[in-house]
Each structure stands twice: as structure tokens, then as C-alpha cells.
C-alpha positions in Angstrom: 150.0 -101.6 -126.7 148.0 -103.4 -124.3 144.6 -102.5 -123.1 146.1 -101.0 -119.6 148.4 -98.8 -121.6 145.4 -97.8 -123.6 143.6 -96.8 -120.4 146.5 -94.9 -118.9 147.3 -93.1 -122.3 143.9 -91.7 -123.2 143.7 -91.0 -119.0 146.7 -88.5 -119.3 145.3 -87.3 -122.5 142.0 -86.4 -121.4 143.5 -85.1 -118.2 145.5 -82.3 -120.0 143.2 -81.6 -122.5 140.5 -81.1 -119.7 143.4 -78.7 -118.1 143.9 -76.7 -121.5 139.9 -76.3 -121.4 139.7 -75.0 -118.1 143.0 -72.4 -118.4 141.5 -71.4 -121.7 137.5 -70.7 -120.5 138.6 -68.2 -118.1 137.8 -70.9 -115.2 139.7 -70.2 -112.1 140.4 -71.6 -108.9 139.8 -69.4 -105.3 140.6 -69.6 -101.8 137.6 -71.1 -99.6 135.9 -68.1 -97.6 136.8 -66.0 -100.2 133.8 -63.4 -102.4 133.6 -64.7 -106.2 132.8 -61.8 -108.8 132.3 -59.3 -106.6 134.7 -57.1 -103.9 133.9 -57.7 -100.8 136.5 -56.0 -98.4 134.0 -56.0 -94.9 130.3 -56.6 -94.2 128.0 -55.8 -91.5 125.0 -57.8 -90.2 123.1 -55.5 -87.9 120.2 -57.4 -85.5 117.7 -59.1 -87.9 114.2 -57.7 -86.8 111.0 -59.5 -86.3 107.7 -59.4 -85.2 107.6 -62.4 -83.1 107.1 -61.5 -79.3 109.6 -63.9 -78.1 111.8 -62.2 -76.0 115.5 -62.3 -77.4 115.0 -64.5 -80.6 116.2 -61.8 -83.0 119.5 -61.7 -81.1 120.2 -65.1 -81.2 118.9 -65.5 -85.0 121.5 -62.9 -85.5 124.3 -63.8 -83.3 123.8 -67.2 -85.2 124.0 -65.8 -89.1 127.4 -63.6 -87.9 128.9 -66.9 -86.2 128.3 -68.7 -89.8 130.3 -65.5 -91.5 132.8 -65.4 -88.6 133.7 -69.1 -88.9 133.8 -69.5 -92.9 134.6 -66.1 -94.8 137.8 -64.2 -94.7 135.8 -61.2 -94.6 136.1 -58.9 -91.8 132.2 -58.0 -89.4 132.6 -54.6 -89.5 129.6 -52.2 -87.3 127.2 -50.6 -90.0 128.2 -47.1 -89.9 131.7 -48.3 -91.8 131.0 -51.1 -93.9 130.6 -51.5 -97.6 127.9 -54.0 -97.5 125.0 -54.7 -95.2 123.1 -58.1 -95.0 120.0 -56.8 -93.7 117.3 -59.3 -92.4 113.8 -59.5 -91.0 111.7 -62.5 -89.6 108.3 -61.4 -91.0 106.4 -64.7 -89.6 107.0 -67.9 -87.0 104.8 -70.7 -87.1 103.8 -73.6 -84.9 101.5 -75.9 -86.1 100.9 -79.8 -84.5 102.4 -82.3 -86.3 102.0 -85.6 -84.7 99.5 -87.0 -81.7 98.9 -89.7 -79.6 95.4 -90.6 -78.2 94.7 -90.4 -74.6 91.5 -92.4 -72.7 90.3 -91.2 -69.7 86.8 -91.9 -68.0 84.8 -88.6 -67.0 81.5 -88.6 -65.6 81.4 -92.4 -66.1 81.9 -92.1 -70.0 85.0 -93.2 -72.0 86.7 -90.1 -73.5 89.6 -90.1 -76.0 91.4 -87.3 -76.2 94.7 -86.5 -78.4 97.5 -85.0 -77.6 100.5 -83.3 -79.7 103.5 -85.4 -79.6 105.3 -83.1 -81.7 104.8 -79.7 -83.8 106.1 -78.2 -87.0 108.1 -74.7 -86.8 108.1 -72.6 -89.9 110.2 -69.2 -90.2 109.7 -67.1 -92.9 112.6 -64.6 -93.6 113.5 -61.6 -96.2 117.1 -61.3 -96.3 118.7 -58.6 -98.3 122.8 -57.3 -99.1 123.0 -54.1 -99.6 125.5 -52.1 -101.2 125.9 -48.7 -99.2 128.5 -47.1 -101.3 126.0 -47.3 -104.4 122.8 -47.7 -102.4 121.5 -51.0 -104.5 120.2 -54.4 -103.0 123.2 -56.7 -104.1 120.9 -59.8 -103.7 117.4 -60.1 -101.7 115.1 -62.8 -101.3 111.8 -62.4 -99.8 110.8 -65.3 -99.0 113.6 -67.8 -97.2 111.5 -70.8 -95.7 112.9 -73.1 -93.2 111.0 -76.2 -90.9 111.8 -77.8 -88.2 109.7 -80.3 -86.1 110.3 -81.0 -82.0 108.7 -82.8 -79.4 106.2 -81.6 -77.4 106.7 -82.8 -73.6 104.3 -83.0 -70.8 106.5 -80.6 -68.9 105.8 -77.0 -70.9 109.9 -76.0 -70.0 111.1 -79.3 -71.8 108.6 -78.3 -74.5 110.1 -74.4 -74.7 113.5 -75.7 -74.5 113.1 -78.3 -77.3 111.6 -75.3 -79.4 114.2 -73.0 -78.7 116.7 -76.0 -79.9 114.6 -76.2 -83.0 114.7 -72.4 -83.7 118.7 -72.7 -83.1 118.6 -75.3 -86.0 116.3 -73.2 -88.2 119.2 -70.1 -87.7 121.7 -72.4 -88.8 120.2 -73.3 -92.1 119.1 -69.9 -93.0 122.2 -68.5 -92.1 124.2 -71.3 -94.6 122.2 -70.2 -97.4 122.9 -66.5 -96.2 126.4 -66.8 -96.3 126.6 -68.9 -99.8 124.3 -66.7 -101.4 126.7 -63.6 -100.4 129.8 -65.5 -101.0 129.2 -68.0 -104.0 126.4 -66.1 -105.9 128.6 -64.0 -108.3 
């Protein structure tokens, strides 16, 4: 046998004994958007709370966590009242802090004066996100303290700079709501 025969022989050979392996070990394959380990036949996600005063940002945290569900999992958004489990959420902190300046001169009064200005700032949110069995009343999975950061640029104009945070929040919801839906779907 030549050295190219040898490769393609111990190739199928470690290919079915890696196949034995798997069918013995219990290992099995599953359809994408489908619950591992647990039954999961519907969920709800009722609004996330928080105690940010932005007007409307629990909404659109929300909308954006049942989106991520909606467009993945084969598991049907049911309204709380009827559903087995409940993915209950609550924004306990938002942060802003600077990140980056630039330094400004102007002359007052006949002095040189530098001042700095924020380019950009950091936002943090911190989130506890539960599942919750109803139909045994236990907490499925929780974690208290889901972190997510995102920086955007801070404009002369303060609606750019709003709108720019907004898009930053937006991005923050993504993330948070990926993790969500692996940790309810992919955990078990």
C-alpha cells in the first residue's frame, strides 16, 4: 500500500469508529430552534421592567429579546396567562459614563483656556433575567447579573447624540437577548 492509501484507509477507519462512539454515548443530533433536555412546548416574555426613566426603553428591550425568539426557535410566544414557561426580565441599572475626549482652546477674559469635551461614552446595562416554570413554580435558569457595553459618539447636536444612544441601546438588546435565547434553548 502506498502512503495515500494509508491516509484514506485509517480516514474511513477513524470516521466510523468516531460514528460508532457517538451512536453508542447517547450523543444525538437536533433540529436548529429546537429546546435540548427540557420540553418546551410555548413561552412567554412579558415587558422586561426597569428603573431607567427613559420613556419606552423597556418596550423596545423587550420587543427586541421576543424578535430573537421569533426569528430562531420553533417555539410558539404565547401571552403569560397560558404559557408553560415565562422568561421574566428586569433592567436594574443603565450607565453612561465618558469614554473618550478631545481638548478644546478658547480665549476668555483674555486667558487661554482648554477645555475637554466627550467624543464618545460607554453604556453599561445591567440585567436579571430569569425562566420560570409556571406549571411547577421553579426558576428554570436565572442570572442576576447579565452585563453588556456599548460605546457611541457623542455629537455637538444633543438629538444626533440621543439617537446614536438609542442605536447603542438597540445593540445592547441584541446581545442580551442572544444569550437569552441560547441559555433557554442550548442550556439543558
Amino acid at each position: 500500500m502506498g502512503p495515500t492509501r494509508h491516509i484514506f484507509w485509517f480516514s474511513g477507519w477513524a470516521l466510523f469508529v468516531t460514528s460508532l462512539f457517538l451512536a453508542g454515548c447517547g450523543y444525538q443530533f437536533r433540529a436548529d430552534g429546537e429546546p435540548l433536555g427540557i420540553a418546551l412546548e410555548n413561552v412567554a416574555i412579558p415587558l422586561f421592567t426597569a428603573t431607567s426613566s427613559e420613556i419606552g426603553f423597556e418596550a423596545d428591550f423587550t420587543r427586541v429579546v421576543r424578535d430573537e425568539f421569533i426569528s430562531h426557535a420553533r417555539v410558539p410566544l404565547v401571552p403569560e396567562e397560558g404559557a408553560e414557561k415565562v422568561i421574566l426580565g428586569r433592567i436594574y441599572d443603565v450607565r453612561t459614563d465618558p469614554l473618550t475626549y478631545r481638548s478644546t482652546e478658547s480665549t476668555v477674559s483674555g486667558e487661554l483656556t482648554v477645555y475637554d469635551v466627550t467624543r464618545s461614552r460607554n453604556l453599561r446595562v445591567f440585567l436579571d433575567v430569569r425562566l420560570l416554570d409556571k406549571n411547577q413554580g421553579k426558576v428554570v435558569w436565572q442570572e442576576r447579573n447579565m452585563v453588556e457595553a456599548v460605546s457611541f459618539a457623542v455629537d455637538p447636536d444633543p438629538l444626533v447624540t440621543r439617537y446614536n444612544q438609542r442605536l447603542a441601546l438597540e445593540r445592547i438588546a441584541r446581545r442580551m437577548a442572544k444569550k437569552i435565547y441560547l441559555k433557554t434553548m442550548e442550556r439543558f
